[in-house]
C-alpha positions as CSV (number, residue, x, y, z in Angstrom):
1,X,105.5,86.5,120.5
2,X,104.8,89.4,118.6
3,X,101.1,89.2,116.9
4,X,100.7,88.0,113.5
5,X,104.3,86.7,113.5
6,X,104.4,83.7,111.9
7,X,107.0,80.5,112.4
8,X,108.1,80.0,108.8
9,X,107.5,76.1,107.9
10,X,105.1,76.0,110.6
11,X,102.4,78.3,110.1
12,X,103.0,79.7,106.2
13,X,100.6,78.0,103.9
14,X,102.7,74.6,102.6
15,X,101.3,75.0,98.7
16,X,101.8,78.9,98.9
17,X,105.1,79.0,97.1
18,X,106.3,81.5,94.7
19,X,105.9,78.2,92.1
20,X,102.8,77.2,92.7
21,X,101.5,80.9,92.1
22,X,98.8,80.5,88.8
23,X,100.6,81.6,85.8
24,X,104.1,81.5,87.7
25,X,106.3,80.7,84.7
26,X,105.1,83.9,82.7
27,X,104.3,85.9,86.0
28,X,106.4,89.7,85.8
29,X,105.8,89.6,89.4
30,X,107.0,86.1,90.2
31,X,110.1,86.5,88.6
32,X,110.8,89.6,90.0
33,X,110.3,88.7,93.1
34,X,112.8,85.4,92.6
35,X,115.5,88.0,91.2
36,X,114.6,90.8,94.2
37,X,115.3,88.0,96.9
38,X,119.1,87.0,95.3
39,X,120.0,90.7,94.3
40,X,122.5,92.4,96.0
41,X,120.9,94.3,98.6
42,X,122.2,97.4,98.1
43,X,120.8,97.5,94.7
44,X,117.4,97.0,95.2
45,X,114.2,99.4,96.0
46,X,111.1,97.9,98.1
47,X,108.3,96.3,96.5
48,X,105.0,97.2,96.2
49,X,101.7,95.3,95.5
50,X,98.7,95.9,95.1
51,X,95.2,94.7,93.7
52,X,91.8,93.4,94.7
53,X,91.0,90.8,97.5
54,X,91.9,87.6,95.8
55,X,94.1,88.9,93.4
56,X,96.8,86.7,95.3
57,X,98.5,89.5,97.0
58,X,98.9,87.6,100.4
59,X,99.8,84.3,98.4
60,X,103.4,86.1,97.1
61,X,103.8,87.4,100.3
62,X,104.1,84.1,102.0
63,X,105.8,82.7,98.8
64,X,108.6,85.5,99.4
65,X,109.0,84.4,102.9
66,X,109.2,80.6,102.0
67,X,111.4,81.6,99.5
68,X,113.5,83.6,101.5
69,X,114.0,80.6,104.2
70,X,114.9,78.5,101.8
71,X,118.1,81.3,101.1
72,X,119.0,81.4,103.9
73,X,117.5,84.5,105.0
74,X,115.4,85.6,108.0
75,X,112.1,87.1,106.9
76,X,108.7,88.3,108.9
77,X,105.2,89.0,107.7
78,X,103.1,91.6,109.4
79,X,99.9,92.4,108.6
80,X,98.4,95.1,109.6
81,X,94.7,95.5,109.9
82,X,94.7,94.7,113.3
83,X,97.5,96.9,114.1
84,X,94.9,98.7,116.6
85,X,96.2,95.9,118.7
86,X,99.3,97.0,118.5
87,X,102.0,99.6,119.2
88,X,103.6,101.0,116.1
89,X,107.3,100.1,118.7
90,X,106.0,96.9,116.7
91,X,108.4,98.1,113.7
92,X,111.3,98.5,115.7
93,X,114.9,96.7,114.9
94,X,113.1,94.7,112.2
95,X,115.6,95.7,109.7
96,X,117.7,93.6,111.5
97,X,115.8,91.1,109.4
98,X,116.2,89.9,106.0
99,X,112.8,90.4,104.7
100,X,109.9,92.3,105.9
101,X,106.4,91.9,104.2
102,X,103.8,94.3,105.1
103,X,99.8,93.2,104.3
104,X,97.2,95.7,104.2
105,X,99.2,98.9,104.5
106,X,95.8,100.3,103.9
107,X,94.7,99.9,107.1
108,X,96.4,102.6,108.7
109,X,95.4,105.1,106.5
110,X,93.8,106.9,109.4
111,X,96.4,106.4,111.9
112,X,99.6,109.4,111.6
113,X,101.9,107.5,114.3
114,X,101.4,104.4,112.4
115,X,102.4,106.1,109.1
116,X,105.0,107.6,110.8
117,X,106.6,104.2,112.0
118,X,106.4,102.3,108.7
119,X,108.1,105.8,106.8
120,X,111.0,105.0,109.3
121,X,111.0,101.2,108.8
122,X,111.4,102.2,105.3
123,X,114.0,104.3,105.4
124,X,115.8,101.7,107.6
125,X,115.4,99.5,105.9
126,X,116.6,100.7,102.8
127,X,119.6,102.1,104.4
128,X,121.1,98.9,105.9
129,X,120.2,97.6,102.4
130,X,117.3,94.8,103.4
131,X,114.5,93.8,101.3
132,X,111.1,95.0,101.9
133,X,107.7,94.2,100.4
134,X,104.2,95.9,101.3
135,X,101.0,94.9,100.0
136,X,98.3,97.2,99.5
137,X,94.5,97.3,98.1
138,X,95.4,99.9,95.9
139,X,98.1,102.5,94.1
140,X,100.0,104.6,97.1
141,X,98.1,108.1,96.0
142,X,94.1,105.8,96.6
143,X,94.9,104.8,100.1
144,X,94.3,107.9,102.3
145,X,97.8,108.3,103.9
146,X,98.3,111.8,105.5
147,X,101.8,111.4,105.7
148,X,103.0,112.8,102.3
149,X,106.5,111.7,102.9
150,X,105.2,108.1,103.3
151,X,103.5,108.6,100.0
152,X,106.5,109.7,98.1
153,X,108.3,106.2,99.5
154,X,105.6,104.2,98.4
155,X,105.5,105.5,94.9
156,X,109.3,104.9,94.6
157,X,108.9,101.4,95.1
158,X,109.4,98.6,92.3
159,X,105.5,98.6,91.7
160,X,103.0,95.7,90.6
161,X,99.5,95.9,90.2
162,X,98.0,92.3,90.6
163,X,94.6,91.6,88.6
164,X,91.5,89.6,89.4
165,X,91.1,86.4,87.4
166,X,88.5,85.3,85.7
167,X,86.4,82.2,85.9
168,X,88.1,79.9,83.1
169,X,91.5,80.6,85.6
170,X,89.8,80.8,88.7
171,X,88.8,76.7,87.5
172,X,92.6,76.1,86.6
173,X,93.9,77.4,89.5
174,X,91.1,75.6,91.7
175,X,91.6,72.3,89.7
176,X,95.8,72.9,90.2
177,X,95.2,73.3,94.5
178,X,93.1,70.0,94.1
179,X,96.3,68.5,92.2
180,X,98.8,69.5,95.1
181,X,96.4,67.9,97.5
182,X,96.7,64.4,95.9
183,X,92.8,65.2,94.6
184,X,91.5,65.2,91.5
185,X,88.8,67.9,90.7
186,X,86.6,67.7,87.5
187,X,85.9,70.3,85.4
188,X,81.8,69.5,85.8
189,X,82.9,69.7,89.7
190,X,85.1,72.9,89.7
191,X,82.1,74.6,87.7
192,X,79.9,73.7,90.2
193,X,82.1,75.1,92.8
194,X,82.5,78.1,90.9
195,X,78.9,78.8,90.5
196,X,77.2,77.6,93.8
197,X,80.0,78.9,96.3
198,X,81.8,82.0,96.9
199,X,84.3,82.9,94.3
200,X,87.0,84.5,96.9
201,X,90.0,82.2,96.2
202,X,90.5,81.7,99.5
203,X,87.0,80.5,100.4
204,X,86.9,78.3,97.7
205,X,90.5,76.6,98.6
206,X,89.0,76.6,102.3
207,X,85.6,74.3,101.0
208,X,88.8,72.5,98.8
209,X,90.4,71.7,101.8
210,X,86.9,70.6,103.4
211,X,86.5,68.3,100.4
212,X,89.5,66.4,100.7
213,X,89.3,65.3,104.4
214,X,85.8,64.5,103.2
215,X,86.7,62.6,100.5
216,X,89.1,60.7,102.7
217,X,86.7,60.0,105.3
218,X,84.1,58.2,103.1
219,X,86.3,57.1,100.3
220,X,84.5,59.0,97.6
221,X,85.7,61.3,94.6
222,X,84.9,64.4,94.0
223,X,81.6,64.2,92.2
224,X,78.8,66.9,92.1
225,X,76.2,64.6,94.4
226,X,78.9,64.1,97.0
227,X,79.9,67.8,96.8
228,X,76.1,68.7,96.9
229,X,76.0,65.8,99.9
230,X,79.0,67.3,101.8
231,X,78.4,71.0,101.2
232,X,74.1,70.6,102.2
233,X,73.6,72.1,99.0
234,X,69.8,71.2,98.0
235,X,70.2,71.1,94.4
C-alpha cells in the first residue's frame, strides 16, 4: 500500500464530515465543496485551501473524501510532508481517480522533481476532467515553490482562505465533538480545557477522546476535579 493512503470508512476520522464542520450551514467553503463534488467535471477548476494549523484544513479534506464515497466516487488523500519517503512516481495514474486531496503542498517547496510531479498531476487531472483539492499553509506566491508554472496552477484554482477561531468557537466546536461522542461537556469544563491545555483543535479533541473512555471507565461526568483527576493537572 502506498503511504499515507487511507481505506475510506476505515481509517478517515468518523465525525470528520463535511456537516459536522463548525459553522457548516453558513460555511462559503462547505458548500462549495458539496457543489464541487456533484458538478460536472468538466466544469470545474481544483481547489485550493489554505490557512493556519487548526484552521480545519485537514478536517474538509477528509470530509471531501467521505463525501465523495458516499457519491459514488473513488477519492485518495496524500499528504505530503513526508513525501521524502517517497518517490514523486507516487502521483502517477491517480487521475484515474475521482478525487485527489493533497495536504501540505508546502512541504515540497524545496524539492523541483516534486513540484514538477504535482504540476503534471494537475494538468492531468484537469484534462480528464477529475476533481482535485490541495491544502496549503499559505497563498500559492508565500510557499517557496521554484517551479513558476506550478505557481501559476495554483493561483488558478477556486481559492479559500480558512481562519483561526477564536476561543468562544473553539468552546462550541469543542462542546459539539463532545455531543457526537454521546458526552456532554460543560461550559465551566470546556473553559477549563481551553485554558489549561493546548489550544490546537486536534490536541484538544485527542484529550476529548481521552475523556470519554475515561468517563466510561469510572462512570463519571465530565466535571473540572475528574478532568483535573484524569489529566494530573495539580490545580
Amino acid at each position: 500500500m502506498i503511504p499515507m493512503q487511507y481505506t475510506l470508512a476505515v481509517t478517515l476520522p468518523e465525525d470528520e464530515t463535511l456537516d459536522t464542520f463548525y459553522g457548516a450551514e453558513t460555511s462559503p467553503v462547505v458548500g462549495y465543496i458539496k457543489h464541487f463534488l456533484t458538478t460536472p467535471f468538466e466544469h470545474r477548476l481544483p481547489v485550493y485551501l489554505f490557512g493556519a494549523s487548526g484552521s480545519g484544513k485537514s478536517h474538509l479534506l477528509y470530509a471531501a473524501c467521505v463525501q465523495a464515497q458516499e457519491l459514488g466516487l473513488t477519492s485518495q488523500l496524500l499528504s505530503l510532508e513526508d513525501f521524502k519517503a517517497w518517490s514523486p512516481r507516487i502521483l502517477d495514474q491517480l487521475e484515474e481517480l475521482d478525487l485527489v486531496c493533497l495536504d501540505n503542498i508546502q512541504a515540497i517547496a524545496g524539492d523541483l522533481s516534486w513540484q514538477v510531479a504535482v504540476f503534471d498531476l494537475y494538468n492531468r487531472m484537469t484534462e480528464q476532467g477529475k476533481a482535485l483539492i490541495i491544502v496549503a499553509d499559505q497563498a500559492p506566491t508565500e510557499l517557496g515553490i521554484t517551479l513558476p508554472d506550478l505557481v501559476s496552477r495554483l493561483q488558478a484554482c477556486t481559492s479559500f482562505q480558512l481562519r483561526l477561531l477564536g476561543d468562544e468557537d473553539k468552546q462550541k466546536l469543542l462542546q459539539q465533538k463532545a455531543r457526537l461522542r454521546g458526552m456532554e461537556l460543560p461550559d465551566e469544563v470546556a473553559r477549563f480545557l481551553l485554558n489549561r491545555q493546548q489550544r490546537d483543535i486536534r490536541e484538544l479533541v485527542q484529550i476529548l477522546d481521552l475523556l470519554d473512555k475515561a468517563s466510561i471507565v469510572h462512570q463519571r461526568k465530565l466535571t473540572i476535579p475528574f478532568v483535573k483527576d484524569m489529566l494530573s493537572l495539580s490545580h
